[in-house]
C-alpha positions in Angstrom: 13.6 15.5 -17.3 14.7 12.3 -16.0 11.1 10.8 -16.1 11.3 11.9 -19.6 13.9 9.9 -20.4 13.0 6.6 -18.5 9.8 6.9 -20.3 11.5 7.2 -23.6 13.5 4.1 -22.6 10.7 2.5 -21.9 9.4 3.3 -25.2 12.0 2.0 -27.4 11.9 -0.9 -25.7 8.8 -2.4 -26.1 8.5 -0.7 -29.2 11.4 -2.9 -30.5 10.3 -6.1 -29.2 7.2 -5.6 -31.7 8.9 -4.4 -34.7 11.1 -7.9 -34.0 7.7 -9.7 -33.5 6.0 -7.9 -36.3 8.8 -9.1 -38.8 9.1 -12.3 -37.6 12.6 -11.7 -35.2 13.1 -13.1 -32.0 13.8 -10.6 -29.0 17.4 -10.7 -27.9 16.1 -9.1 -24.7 13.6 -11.9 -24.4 15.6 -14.2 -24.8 18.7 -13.1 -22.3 15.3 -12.9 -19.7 14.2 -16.1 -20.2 17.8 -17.6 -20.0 18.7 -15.6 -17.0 15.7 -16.9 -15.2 15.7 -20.8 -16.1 19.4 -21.0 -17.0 21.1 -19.2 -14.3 24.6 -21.5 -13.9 24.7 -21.1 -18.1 26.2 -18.4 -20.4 23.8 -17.2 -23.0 24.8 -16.5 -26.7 26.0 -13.2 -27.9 23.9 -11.4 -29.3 25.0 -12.2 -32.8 25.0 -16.0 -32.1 21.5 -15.9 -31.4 20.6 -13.2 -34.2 22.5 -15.9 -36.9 20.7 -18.9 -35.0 17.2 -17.4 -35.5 17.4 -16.5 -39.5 19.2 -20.1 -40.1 15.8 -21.3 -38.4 14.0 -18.9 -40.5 15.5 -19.2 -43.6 17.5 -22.3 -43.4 21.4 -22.6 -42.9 23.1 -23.8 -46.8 19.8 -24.4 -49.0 18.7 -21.9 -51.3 15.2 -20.9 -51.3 14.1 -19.5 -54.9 
């Protein structure tokens, strides 16, 4: 049973990363590897920093888009 749910862990994981990829998201968890491993003496953003960060880039912070 326990296989079973590290599996399904597993799973959702990846499977999120691509639905984040597929839209056009950034991976949270991507990013908090990438920042652990070159940024180690830095704190990361929360979650939501990086989450409003990544649709200003996308969509552009104060214009409107019509």
């Amino acid at each position: 049973m326990q296989r079973i749910i590290l599996y399904l862990k597993i799973l959702y994981r990846r499977s999120d990363r691509f639905f984040h990829l597929l839209v056009g998201m950034p991976s949270y968890d991507k990013y908090l590897e990438h920042f652990r491993k070159n940024h180690p003496d830095k704190i990361p953003k929360t979650q939501r920093e990086f989450f409003k960060e990544a649709m200003e880039a996308k969509y552009g912070a104060g214009r409107n888009k019509c």
